[in-house]
C-alpha positions as a Markdown table, in Angstrom:
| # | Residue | x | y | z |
|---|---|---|---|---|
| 1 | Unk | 18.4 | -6.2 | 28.5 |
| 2 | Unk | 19.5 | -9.0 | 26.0 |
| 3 | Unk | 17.0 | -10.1 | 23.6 |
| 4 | Unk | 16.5 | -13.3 | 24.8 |
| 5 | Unk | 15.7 | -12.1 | 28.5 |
| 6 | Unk | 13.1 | -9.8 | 27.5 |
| 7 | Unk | 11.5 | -12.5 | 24.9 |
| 8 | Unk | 11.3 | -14.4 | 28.1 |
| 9 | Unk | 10.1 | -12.0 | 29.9 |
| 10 | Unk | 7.2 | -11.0 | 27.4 |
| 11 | Unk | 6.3 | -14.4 | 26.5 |
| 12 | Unk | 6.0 | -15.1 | 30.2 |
| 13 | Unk | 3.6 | -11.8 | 30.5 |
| 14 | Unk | 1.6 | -11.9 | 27.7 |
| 15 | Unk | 1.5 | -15.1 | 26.2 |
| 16 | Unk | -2.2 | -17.1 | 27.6 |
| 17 | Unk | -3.6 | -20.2 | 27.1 |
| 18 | Unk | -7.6 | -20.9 | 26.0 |
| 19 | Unk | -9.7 | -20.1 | 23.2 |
| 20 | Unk | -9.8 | -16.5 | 21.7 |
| 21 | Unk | -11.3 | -15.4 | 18.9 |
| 22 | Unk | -8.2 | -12.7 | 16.6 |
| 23 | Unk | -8.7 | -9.8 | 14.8 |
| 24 | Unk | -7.9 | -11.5 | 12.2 |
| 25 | Unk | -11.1 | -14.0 | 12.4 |
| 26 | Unk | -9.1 | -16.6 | 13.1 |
| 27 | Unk | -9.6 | -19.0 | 17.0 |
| 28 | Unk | -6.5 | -19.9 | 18.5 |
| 29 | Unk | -5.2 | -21.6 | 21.5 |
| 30 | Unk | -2.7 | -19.3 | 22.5 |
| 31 | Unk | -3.1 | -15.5 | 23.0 |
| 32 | Unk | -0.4 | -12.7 | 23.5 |
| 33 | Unk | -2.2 | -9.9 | 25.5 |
| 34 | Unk | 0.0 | -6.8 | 25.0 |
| 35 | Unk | -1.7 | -4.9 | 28.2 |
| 36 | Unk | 0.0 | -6.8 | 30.2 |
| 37 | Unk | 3.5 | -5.8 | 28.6 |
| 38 | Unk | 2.4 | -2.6 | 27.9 |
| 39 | Unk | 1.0 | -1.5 | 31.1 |
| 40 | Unk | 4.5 | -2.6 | 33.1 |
| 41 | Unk | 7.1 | 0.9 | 32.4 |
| 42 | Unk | 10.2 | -1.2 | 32.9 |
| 43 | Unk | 8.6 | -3.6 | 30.2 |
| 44 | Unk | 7.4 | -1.4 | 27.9 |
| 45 | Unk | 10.7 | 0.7 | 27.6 |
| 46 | Unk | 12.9 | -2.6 | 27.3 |
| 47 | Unk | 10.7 | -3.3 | 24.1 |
| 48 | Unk | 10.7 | 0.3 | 22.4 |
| 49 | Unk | 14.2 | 0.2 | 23.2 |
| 50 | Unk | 14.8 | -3.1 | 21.2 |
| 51 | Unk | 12.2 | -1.8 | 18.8 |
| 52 | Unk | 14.0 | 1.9 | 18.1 |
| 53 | Unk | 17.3 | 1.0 | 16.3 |
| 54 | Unk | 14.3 | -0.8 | 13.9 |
| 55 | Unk | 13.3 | 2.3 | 12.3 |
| 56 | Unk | 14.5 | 3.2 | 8.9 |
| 57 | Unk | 16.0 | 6.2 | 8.3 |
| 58 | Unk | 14.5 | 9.5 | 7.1 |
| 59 | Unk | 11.3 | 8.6 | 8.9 |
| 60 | Unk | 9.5 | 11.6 | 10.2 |
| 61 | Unk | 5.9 | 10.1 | 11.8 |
| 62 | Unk | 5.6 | 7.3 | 14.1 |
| 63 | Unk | 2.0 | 6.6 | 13.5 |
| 64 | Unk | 0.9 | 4.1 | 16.6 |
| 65 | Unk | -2.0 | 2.1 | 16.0 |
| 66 | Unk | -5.6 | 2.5 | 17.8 |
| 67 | Unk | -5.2 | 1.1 | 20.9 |
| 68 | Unk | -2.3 | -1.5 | 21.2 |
| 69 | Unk | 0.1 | 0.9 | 19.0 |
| 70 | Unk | -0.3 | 3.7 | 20.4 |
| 71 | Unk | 2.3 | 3.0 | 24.0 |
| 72 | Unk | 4.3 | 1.6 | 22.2 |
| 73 | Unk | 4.8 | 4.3 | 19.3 |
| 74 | Unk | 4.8 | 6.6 | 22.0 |
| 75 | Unk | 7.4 | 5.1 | 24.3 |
| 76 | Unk | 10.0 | 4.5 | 20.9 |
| 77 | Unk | 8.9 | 8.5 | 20.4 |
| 78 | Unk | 10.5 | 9.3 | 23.4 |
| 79 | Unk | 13.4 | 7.2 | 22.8 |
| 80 | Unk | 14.0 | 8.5 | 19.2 |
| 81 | Unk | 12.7 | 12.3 | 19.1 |
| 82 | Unk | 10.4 | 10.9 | 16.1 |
| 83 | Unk | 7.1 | 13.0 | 16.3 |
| 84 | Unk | 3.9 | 10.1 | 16.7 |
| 85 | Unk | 0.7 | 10.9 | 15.5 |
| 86 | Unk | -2.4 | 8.4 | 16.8 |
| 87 | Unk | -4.6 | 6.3 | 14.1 |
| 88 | Unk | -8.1 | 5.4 | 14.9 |
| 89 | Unk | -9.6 | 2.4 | 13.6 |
| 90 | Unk | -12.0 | 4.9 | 12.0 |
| 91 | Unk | -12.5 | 8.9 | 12.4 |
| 92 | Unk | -14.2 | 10.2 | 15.2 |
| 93 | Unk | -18.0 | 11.3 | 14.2 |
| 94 | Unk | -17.1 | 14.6 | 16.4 |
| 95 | Unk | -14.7 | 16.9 | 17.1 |
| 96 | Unk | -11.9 | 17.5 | 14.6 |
| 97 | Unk | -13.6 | 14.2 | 12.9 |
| 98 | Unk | -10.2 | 12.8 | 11.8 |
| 99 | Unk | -8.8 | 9.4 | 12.1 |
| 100 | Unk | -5.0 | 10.6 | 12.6 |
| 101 | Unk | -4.6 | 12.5 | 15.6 |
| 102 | Unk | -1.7 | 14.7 | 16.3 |
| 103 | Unk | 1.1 | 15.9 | 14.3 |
| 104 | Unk | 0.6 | 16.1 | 10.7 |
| 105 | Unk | 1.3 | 13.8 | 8.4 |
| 106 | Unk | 0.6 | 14.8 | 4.9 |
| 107 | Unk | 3.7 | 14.1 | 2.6 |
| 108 | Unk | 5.4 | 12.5 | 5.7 |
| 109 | Unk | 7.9 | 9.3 | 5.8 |
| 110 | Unk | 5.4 | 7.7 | 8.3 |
| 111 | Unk | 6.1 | 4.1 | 10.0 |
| 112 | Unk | 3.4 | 2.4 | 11.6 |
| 113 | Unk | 3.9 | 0.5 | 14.7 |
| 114 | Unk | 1.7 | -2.0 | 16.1 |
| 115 | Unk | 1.6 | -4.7 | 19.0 |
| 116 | Unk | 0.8 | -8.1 | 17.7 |
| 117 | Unk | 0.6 | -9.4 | 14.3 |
| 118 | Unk | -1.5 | -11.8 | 12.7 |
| 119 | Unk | -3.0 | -11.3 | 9.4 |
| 120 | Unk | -1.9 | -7.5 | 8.8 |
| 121 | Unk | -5.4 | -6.8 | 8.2 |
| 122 | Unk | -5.2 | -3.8 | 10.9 |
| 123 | Unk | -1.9 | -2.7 | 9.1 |
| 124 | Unk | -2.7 | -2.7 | 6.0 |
| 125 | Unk | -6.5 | -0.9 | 6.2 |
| 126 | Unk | -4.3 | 1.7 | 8.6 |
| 127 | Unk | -2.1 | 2.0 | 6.0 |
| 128 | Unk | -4.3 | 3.2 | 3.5 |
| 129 | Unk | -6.1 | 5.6 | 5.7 |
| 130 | Unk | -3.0 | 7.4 | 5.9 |
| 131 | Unk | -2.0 | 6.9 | 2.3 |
| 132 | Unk | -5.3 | 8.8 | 1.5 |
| 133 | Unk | -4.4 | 12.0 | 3.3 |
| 134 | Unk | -1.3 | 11.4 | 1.0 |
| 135 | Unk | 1.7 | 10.5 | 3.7 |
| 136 | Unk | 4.3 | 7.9 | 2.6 |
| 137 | Unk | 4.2 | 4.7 | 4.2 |
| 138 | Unk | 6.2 | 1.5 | 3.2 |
| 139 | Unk | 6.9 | 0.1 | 6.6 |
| 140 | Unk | 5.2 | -1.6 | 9.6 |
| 141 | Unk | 7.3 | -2.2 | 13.1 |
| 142 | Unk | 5.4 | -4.6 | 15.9 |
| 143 | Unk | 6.6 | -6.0 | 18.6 |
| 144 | Unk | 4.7 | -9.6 | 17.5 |
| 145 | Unk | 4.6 | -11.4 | 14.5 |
| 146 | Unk | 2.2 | -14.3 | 15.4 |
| 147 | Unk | 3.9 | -15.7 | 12.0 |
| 148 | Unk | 0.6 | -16.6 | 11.0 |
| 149 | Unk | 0.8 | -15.0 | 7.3 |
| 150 | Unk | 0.8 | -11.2 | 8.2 |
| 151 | Unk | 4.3 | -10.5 | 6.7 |
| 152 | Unk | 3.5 | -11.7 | 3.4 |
| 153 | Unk | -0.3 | -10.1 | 3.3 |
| 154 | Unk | 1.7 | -7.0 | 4.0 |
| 155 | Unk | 4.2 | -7.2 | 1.3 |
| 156 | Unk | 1.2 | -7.3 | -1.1 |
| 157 | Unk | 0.1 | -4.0 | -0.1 |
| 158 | Unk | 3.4 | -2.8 | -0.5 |
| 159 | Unk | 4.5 | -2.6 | 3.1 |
| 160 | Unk | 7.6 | -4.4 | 4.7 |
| 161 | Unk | 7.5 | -5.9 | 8.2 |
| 162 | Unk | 9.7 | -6.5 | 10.9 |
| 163 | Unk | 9.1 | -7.1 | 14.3 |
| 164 | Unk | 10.9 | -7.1 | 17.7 |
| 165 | Unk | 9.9 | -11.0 | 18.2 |
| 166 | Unk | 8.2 | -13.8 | 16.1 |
| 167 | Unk | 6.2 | -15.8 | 17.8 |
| 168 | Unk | 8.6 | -18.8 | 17.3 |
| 169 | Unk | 11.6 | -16.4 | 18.9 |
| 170 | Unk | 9.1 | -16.1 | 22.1 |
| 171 | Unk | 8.5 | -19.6 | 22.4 |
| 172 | Unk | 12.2 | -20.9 | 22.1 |
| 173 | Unk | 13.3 | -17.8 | 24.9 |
| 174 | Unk | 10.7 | -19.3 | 26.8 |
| 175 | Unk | 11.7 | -23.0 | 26.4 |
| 176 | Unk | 8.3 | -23.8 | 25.2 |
């Protein structure tokens, strides 16, 4: 599917009007629920097929974020062969008690991949979770950048973004 299809397609999905309260802290008018893109199969695999080619190479861990991430990483998994491992917000007070679930990852090229982006705030405590248990990560994949400062938050703790669609590439596909 061309790129601007499935930004129409998405934005048409996901993107809702009203007032909601972001991760980030933030209120905004405008919301981009990724159940509803992630819960469609056709839809999902349209995005982790636009989002594969996106990973750098030499990467060994797709590490899909608690709980938005984690169909996506899973989906661009199967497209790529790329081992995913599953990063909870915190660890689990039970159990194996860990925060990363599944393959290892110590001394790993690990990629994070998330659904929306706002702030990064997600990212980047994620991101030093698994820098803890020492794996290497430098890069963040999403499939939205709300372009609302996340990019640049990211860069200053040392991770690059890119994403499948800004916010402003959703709007225009949609005509909005």
């Amino acid at each position: 599917m061309e790129k601007d299809a499935l930004a129409k397609k998405v934005y048409n999905i996901a993107s809702i009007r009203g007032e909601f309260l972001l991760r980030s802290g933030t209120v905004s008018d405008q919301y981009f629920d990724k159940y509803r893109f992630e819960s469609d199969p056709n839809l999902l695999r349209a995005i982790a097929e636009k989002m594969a080619p996106m990973i750098p190479a030499g990467t060994e861990v797709l590490a899909g974020l608690e709980m938005g991430g984690i169909p996506v990483a899973t989906m661009v998994s199967q497209l790529t062969g790329i081992p995913v491992c599953f990063v909870r917000k915190s660890a689990k007070k039970y159990g194996t008690c860990k925060f990363a679930e599944g393959i290892d990852i110590e001394h790993k090229k690990v990629v994070i991949i998330e659904d929306v982006i706002t702030s990064g705030g997600q990212a980047i405590l994620s991101a030093t979770d698994l820098r803890q248990v020492h794996a290497n990560v430098e890069h963040v994949i999403c499939v939205i950048n709300r372009e609302e400062g996340g990019k640049e938050k990211l860069a200053t703790a040392g991770l690059q973004l890119q994403a499948v669609f800004t916010r402003s590439e959703l709007e225009s596909a949609a005509g909005v």
